[in-house]
N, C-alpha and C positions, 0 to 999 in steps of 0.2 A: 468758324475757325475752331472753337469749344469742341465741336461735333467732328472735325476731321483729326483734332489729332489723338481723341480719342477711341476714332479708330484705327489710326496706326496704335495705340495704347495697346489695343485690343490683340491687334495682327501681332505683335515682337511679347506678347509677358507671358503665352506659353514656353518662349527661350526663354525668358530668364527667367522662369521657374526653374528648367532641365540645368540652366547653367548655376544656380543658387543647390542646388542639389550636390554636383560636384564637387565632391572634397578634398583636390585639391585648389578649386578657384577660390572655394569657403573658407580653404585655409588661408591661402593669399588673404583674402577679403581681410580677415584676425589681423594677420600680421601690419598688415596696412592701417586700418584703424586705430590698433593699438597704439602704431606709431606715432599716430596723429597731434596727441599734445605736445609733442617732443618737437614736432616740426614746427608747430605754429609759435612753442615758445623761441626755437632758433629763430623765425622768419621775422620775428619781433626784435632782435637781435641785430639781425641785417638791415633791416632798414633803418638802424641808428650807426651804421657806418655807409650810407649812400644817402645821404640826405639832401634834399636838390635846393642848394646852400652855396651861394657864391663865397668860395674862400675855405669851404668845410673840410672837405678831403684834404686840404693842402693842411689845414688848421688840427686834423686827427693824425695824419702822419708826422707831424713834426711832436706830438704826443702821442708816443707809442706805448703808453700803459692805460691810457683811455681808449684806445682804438683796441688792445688786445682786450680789455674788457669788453665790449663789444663782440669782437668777430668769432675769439672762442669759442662763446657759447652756441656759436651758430657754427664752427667748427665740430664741438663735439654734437650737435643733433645730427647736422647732415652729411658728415663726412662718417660717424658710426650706422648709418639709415639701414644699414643690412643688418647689423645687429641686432635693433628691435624689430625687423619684420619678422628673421627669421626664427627669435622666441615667440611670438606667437604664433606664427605659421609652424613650429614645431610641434607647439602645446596643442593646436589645433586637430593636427593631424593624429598626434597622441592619443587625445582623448577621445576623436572618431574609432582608432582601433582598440581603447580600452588597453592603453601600455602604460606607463610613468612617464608621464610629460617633462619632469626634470632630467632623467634621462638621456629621452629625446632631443632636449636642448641642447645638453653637453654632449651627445654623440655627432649631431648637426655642425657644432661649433668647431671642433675635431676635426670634422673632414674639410670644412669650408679653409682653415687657418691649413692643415697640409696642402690646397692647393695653391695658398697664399705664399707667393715669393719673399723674400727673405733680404731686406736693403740693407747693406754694407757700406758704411762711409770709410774715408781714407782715413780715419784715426782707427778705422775696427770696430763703431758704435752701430749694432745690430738694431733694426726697426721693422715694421710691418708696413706696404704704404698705407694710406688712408684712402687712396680713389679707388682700393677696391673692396672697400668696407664704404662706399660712396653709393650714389644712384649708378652709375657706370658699372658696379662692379652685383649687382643688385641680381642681375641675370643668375649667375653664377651661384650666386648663393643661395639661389633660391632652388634650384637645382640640386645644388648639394644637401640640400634639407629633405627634400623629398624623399632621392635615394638613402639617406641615412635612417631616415624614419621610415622607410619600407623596409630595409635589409632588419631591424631594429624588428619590428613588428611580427617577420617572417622569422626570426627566429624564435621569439616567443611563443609565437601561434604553433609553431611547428616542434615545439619542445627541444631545440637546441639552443639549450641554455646548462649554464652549472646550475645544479637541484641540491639546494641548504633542508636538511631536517625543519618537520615545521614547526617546534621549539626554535629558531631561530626569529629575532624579529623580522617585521615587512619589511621594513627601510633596508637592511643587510641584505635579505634572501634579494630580492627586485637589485642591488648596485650587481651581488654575484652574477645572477641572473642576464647581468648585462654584457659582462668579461665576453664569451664568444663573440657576439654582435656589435663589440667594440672591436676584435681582432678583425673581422673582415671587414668591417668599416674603413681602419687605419690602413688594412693590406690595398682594397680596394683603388682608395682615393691616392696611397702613396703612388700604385702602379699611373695613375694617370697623371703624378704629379709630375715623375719622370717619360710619361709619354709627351708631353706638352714640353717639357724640357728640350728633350730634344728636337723637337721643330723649330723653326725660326721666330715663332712665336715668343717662347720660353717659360709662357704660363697660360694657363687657363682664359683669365681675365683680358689678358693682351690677343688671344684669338679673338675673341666676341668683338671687341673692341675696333679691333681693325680691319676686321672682315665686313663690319658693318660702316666702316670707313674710306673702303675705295670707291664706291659707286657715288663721291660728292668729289672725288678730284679733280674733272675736268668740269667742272661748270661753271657756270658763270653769272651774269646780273640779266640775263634776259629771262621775259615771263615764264617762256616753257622750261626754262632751268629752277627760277623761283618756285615755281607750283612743283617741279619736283624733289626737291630741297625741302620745302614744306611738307609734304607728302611723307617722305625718308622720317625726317625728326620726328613727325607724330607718332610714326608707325614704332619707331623705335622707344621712345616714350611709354607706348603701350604697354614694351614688353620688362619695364622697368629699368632698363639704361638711359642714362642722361643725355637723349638726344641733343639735345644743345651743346653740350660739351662738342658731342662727336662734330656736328654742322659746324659747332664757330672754329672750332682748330682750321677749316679747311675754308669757309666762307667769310668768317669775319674780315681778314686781308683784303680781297675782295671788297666787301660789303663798306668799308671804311675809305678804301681807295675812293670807291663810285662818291661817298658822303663829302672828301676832301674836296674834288672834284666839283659836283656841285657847291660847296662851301665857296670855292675860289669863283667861281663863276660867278656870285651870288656877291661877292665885295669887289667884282670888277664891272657888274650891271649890265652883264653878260646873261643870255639865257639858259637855262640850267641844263646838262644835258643828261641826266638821269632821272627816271623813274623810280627805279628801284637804288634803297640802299640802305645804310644800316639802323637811319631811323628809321623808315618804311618799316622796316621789318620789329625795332624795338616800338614804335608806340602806336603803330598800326594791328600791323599781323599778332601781335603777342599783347590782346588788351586783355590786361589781368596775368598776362603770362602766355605761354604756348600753349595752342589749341583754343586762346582766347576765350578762357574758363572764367571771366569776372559775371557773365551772365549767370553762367551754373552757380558762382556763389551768392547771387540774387535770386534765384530760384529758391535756394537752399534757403536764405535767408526769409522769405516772404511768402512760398508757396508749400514749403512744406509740410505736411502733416505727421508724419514720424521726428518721434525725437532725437533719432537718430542725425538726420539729415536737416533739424532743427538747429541742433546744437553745433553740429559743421559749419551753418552759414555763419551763424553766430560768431564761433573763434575764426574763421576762414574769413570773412569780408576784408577784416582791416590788412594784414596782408594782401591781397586779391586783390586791394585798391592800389597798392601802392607796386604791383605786377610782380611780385612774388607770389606764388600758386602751389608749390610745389605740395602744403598742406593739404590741396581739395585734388591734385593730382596721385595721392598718395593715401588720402582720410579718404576720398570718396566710398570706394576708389575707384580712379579709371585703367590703372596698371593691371593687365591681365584680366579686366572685366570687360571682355567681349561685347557685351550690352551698349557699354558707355563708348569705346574703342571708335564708333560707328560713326559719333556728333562731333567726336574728340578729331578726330583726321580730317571728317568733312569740313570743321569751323577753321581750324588750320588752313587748309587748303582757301575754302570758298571766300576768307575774311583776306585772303592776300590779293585774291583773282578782283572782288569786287575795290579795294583800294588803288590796285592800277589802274581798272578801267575807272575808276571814277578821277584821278587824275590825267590818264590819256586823254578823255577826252576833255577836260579841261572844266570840270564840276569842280575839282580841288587845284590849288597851284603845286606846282612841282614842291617837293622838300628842300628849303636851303642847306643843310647837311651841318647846322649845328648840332655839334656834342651836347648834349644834354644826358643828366642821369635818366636811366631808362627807371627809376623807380618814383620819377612824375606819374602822378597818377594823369585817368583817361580824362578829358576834355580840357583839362588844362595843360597837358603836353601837347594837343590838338591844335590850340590856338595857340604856343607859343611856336611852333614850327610852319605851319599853314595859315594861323589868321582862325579867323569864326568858319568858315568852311572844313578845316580840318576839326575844328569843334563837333561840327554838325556831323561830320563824316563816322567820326568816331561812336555817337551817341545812334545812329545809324547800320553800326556794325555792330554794337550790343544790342539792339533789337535784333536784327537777322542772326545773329549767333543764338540767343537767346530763344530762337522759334526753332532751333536744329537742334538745341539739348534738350526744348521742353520735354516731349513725349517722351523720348530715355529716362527723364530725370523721373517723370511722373510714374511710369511703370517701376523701375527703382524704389522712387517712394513707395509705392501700394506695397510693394514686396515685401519692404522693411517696415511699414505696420503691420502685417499680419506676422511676420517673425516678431513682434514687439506682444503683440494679441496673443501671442502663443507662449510665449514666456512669463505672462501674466498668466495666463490660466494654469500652466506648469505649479508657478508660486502659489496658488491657493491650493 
């Protein structure tokens, strides 16, 4: 097994050489890592307002200054998540062209906030939303960082700029030097602010959004619907929007119907008449999170040899336990890293296909469709829904997940010790 998947190892880490090269994935890559502790301390956050605690929820909402202590802070990590990627996906890209990375940043931030709509309440209190400074709105921004930071670059490079005597300081001449490549930036992004305006859209954020929204309208709880629902979220996941958001606005009704449904069945000793539904999908398909990433962060944690992807398992498991992910989907990363994209969709996929079949055919008992917080961690949500067989099932689909990330994860790792080896030899 050592020997086969080392030569897939073999076959894929010429691509991700070529794609570790490109400076814009590299800058992604920045942006994303950086973000990393930000995330995992939100994720720590969250799981002390979903605590799988009879009476809990009910006991933090009626204390609403201990629940806002809580969920804030997990507020401002992930609902600002554009914001730190794209300071370092700016700085990244900056200092590949040799410009002023501060700059960069505030020229990025400029265009991102003009295409940012403008919320008005009925008192007249002006706001920004927050879902599209979210993962959802991540697409977008990340887009407008690029273009800022290339228009930004091209004018330096190309000598249109205001030119200060060089008796002027650095810091002064590089803001003037800026002025031009701020005017097209701000003309640029204005013009598309009011092209999106005008469509039924009305912004940027709400195209992406819902364009990647209609292809889950009509479906429904059957397999070949599931596997492509699954499919969909991953894919979108990849490209850094909040797949899940998009799926559960259209699926969770659905998904919950099917759960009540078996629930009532289930206290009338009636047989169940669903496979699929919205546990299936929380403590099956999504162990550790979406794309069923708890194996990646046992990877990270155990098999690593870069400290890189040392240190990820490390902060990353204890959330990842309790299926919060968003850290190792984000710190990886697997967002716009083609490489990882590949185990990320297939584990998705293949971890929903093997959970029906193993209850169709009747290995697992159907799901009673108890509500349960989806931040039980894996084997012990297993057995309280299904018994020792969903136990088993569970510990069973972290191994096969587990064999579909290895070789990505390992050609990754190698990658990032010799960027490690490299940086070391730089230092002396």
């Amino acid at each position: 097994m050592e020997q086969f998947m080392d030569r897939i190892g073999d076959a894929i880490s010429p691509i991700a050489q070529k794609m570790t090269a490109n400076r814009y994935l590299s800058a992604i890559k920045e942006g994303f890592f950086g973000s990393t502790p930000i995330l995992i301390a939100g994720s720590i956050f969250l799981l002390f307002t979903s605590l799988p605690f009879n009476g809990y929820s009910d006991w933090l909402a009626a204390n609403s200054m201990i629940n806002d202590f809580f969920y804030l802070p997990y507020q401002v990590s992930f609902k600002l998540l554009s914001f730190f990627v794209v300071v370092g996906m700016a700085r990244s890209l900056a200092n590949y062209y040799k410009v002023d990375s501060k700059l960069a940043i505030a020229l990025s931030l400029a265009g991102i906030f003009l295409l940012t709509p403008i919320l008005v309440t009925e008192d007249g209190i002006k706001g920004l939303p927050l879902d599209n400074f979210a993962a959802q709105g991540l697409f977008v921004c990340m887009i407008a960082t690029a273009i800022s930071v290339e228009i930004y670059r091209f004018c330096v490079q190309k000598g249109i700029t205001i030119k200060m005597p060089d008796s002027v300081p650095q810091n002064v001449s590089n803001a003037f030097a800026a002025v031009i490549p701020a005017l097209f930036i701000l003309l640029i992004f204005n013009v598309l602010r009011l092209a999106f305006s005008l469509t039924s859209f009305g912004n940027a954020q709400t195209f992406i959004f819902s364009i990647l929204q209609q292809p889950l309208q009509s479906l429904g709880g059957s397999l070949p619907a599931t596997i492509l629902v699954l499919f969909i979220e991953a894919v979108i996941w990849c490209f850094g929007i909040h797949g899940s958001s998009i799926v559960s606005s259209v699926m969770n009704p659905i998904w919950y119907a099917l759960s009540a449904e078996n629930l009532a069945a289930f206290e009338a000793g009636t047989a169940l008449p669903h496979i699929v539904n919205y546990q299936f999908i929380s403590f099956f398909v999504k162990l550790g999170g979406v794309g069923a990433t708890l194996s990646l962060t046992l990877l990270c944690l155990f098999k690593a040899k870069s400290n890189q992807y040392k240190a990820l398992g490390k902060l990353g498991i204890w959330s990842s336990l309790f299926n919060i992910n968003e850290p190792i989907i984000f710190g990886f990363p697997i967002v716009l890293n083609p490489m990882m994209m590949i185990p990320f969709v297939l584990s998705n996929v293949i971890v929903g296909v093997l959970t029906y079949g193993a209850i169709a055919f009747g290995l697992v008992p159907y799901i009673n469709g108890m509500n349960l917080p989806y931040t039980i961690p894996a084997v012990i949500s297993g057995f309280m829904i299904c018994g020792w067989r969903g136990a088993v099932l569970q510990i069973v689909l972290l191994i096969v997940t587990g064999l579909i990330y290895y070789p990505f994860f390992k050609v990754q790792d190698k990658q990032a010790c010799l960027e490690e080896e490299q940086r070391k030899a730089l230092e002396k």
